[in-house]
N, C-alpha and C positions, 0 to 999 in steps of 0.2 A: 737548780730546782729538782726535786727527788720523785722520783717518778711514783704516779698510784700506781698499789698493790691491788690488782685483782681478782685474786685467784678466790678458789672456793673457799680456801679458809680464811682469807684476810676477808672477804665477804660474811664470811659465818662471823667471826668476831668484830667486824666493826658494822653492818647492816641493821638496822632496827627489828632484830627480830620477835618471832609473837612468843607468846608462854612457852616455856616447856621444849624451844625449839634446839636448846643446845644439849637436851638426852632424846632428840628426836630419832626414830633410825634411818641410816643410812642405808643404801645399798650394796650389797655383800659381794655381787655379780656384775656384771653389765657383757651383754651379747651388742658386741662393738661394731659389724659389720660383715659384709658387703650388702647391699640393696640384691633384690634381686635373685639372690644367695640362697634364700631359705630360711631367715630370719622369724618372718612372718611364720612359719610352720614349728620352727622351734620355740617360739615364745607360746606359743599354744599349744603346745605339746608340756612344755614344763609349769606352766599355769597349772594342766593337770593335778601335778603333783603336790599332796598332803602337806609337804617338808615346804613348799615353792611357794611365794606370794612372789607375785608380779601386779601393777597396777593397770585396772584395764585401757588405761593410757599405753599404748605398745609403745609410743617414739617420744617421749618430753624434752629430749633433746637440748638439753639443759646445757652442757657442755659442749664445746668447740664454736661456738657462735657466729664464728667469722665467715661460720659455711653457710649461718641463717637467712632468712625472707631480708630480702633488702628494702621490704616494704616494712617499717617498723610496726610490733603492735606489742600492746597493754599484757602482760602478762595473765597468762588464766590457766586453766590447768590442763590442756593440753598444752603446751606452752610457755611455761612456767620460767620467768625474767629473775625469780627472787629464789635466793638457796632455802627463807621459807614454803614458799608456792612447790619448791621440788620436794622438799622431804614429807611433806603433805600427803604428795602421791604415796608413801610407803607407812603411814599413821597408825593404816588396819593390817599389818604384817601384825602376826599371832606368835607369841612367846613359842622358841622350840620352831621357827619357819627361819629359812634363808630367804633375803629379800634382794630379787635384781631388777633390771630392766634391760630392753632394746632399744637403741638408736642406732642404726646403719648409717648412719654418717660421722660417726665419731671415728670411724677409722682412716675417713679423708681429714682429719682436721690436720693442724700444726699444733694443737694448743690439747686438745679434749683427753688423751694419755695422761699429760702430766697435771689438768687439772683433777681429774679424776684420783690418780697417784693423792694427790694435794688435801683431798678430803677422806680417802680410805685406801692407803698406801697396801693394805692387804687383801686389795678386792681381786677378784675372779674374772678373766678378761675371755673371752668365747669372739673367735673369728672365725667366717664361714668364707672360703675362696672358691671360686669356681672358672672353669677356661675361661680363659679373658674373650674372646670372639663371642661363645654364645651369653657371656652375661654381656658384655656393651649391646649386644642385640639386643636381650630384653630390656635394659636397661634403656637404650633409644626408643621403645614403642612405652616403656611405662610412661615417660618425660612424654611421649607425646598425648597417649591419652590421658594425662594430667592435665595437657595444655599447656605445659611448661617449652615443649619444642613446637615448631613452626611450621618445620621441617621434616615431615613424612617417610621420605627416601633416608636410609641411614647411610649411605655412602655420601652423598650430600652432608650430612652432618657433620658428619665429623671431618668433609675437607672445608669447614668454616671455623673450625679452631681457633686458628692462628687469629681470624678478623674477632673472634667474639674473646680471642685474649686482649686484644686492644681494644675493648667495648662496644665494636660491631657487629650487627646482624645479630641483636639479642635478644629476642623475642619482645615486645615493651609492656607483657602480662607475667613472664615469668618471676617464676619467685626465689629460685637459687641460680643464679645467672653462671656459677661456678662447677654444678652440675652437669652441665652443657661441657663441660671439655672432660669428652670421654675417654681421652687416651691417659685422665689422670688416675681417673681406679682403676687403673690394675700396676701400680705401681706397686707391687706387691711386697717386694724385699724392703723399699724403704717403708713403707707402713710399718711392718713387722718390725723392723729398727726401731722402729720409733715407741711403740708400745714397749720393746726391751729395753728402752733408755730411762722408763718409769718403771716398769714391771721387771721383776727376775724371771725366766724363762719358764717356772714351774708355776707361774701363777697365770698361762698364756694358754690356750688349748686353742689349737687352729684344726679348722673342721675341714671337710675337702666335700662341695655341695652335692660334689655327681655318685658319690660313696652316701651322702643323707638320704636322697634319694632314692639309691638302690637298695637300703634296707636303714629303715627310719629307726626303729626300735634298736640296733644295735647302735647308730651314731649316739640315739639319747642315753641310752646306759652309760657312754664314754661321757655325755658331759653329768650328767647326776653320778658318777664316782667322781669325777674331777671337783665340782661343788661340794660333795661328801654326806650326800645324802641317800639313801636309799634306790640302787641301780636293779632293784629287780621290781620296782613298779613299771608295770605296761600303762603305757599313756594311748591315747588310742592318737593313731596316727591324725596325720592331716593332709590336706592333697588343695593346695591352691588354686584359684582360679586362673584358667590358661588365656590369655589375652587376644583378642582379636587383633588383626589389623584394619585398617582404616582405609576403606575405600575413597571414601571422600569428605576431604578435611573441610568442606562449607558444610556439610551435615553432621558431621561431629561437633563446629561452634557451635552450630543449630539449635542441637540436643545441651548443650550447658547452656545456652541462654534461655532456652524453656525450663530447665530444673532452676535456676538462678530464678527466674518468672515468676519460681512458685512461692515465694517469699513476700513476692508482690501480687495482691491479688490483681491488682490497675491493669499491669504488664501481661500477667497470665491471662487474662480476661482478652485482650485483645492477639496476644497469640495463640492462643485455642480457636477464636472465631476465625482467622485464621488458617487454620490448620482444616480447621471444619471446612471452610468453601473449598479448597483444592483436595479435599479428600473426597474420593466415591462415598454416597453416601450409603451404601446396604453395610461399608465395612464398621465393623466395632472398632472400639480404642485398642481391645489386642491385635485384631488383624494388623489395625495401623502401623503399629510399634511392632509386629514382625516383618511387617514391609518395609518399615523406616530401617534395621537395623537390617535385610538384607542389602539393601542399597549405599547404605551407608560404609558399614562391617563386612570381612569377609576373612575364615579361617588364614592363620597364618600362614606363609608362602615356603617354601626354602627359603634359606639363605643363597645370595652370590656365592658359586664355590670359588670367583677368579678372584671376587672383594674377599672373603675367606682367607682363601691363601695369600693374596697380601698381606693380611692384619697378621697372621698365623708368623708370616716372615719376618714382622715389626715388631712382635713381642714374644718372639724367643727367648730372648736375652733376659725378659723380666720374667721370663717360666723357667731357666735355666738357674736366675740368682735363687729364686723364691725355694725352688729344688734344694740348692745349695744350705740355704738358711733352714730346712726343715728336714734336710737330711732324708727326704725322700724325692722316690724317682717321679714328678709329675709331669717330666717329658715324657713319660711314655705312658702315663697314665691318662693325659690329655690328647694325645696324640701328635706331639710335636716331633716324634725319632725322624719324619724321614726329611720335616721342613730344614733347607739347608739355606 
């Protein structure tokens, strides 16, 4: 029996598509990855720009699948199941504009390279890396104030790897269960393989996050020459929100089951009255909600420097290949010269 053909183009030529869909545009770009990384600051930053359509959809996520919600759902346009419902997103790109987008997960897929390759073998591939210690840091508190992790303490997390590669201690709300095994992003040389297996190396621009950071306006010049559009537009920077941590994870469900509440009036009605009896009563709904989130929140801590330098000791070798493959020194740029 002959296996089905998948991929974006056997989907574009046998799928029931709508009007017009086979001179629809594609996307010229795609900013591949990492979470975390800066992503979110660079798609905003290039949306600025006159030459730039971006859809205000940041992550459609169209491609690599395997890494999607294992909770299935209906395709819609943040979320787009049909290679019609994706080129949708780029309809209103203007004659004379380059058209991309962001999904930071496309650069963990096995598949999202070469379907991408598969629908515009000439597209523009933007990777953003950063020392693997402090992105799995932030990386563990986004997943957690998502509610995707469980799991508070990030030393804890990640020594449950191995159980949540065998399908335990999975959280039973999360929605990318594959997320959860942090020691897979930053596998950095094989990603980069992997995009080179589709892409020729002049069509890859790899960003380095702690260099975006330290001056935003020169990284974006290097990706608007690399796209070939206009590098002396000043985009006005951006500066992301810095996350808190979580003091206590029953008042963090707390707070999503009352914004979830607000959808239902029945539910909110009966957690407000609620909220009302055990709250003083001279306080306003602000006071509240500054008292709820000091109690709850509290400004990020250091890192373990002992958990630090373990992880520092465990992924050398993916900072040393990564180096190798980009031809720059990120062992000293990261600070790994003295980890032996």
């Amino acid at each position: 029996m002959s296996q089905i053909d998948d991929s974006p183009r056997a989907r574009a030529a046998a799928a029931p598509l709508g009007a017009g869909a086979a001179t629809a545009r594609t996307p010229d770009f795609f900013i591949v990855g990492h979470q975390k990384c800066g992503t979110t600051a660079l798609y905003m930053m290039l949306s600025q720009h006159p030459e730039i359509f971006m859809p205000d959809i940041k992550e459609p996520w169209y491609f690599g699948r395997e890494l999607r919600s294992r909770f299935a759902k209906p395709s819609n346009r943040s979320r787009p199941n049909t290679l019609d419902d994706y080129l949708e997103l780029f309809a209103d790109a203007q004659p004379g504009q380059i058209a991309g987008e962001a999904s930071p997960q496309y650069i963990r897929s096995a598949s999202a390279a070469r379907e991408i390759a598969e629908l515009r073998n000439d597209a523009r591939i933007v990777v953003l890396l950063r020392e693997p210690t402090a992105f799995l840091r932030s990386l563990h508190l986004q997943m957690v104030v998502a509610h995707d992790e469980d799991e508070p303490d990030f030393a804890k997390a990640l020594a449950l790897e191995q159980l949540r590669r065998a399908g335990e201690r999975v959280p039973p709300r999360t929605n990318t269960p594959q997320t959860l095994l942090y020691s897979d992003h930053v596998r950095y040389a094989e990603q980069l393989d992997r995009l080179h297996e589709s892409f020729p190396a002049e069509q890859v621009l790899v960003l380095i996050y702690e260099e975006f950071r330290r001056d935003n306006a020169a990284t974006v010049a290097r990706v608007l020459e690399f796209l070939g559009v206009d590098a002396g537009f000043e985009a006005e920077s951006v500066e992301t929100k810095r996350l808190d941590d979580i003091r206590s994870m029953r008042l963090h469900r707390l707070r999503r089951t009352i914004r979830q509440a607000g959808l239902n009036p029945a539910k909110r009605g009966r957690l407000v009255r609620t909220v009302d009896a055990i709250a003083p009563k001279p306080l306003d709904s602000r006071s509240i909600a500054k008292a709820f989130r000091r109690v709850a929140y509290r400004p990020q801590r250091p890192p373990d420097e002992a958990l630090i330098l373990e992880l520092r000791r465990r992924f050398k070798p993916e900072v040393v290949a990564i180096s190798e493959r980009l031809d720059r020194d990120l062992v000293a740029l990261w600070g790994y010269d003295d980890i032996s």
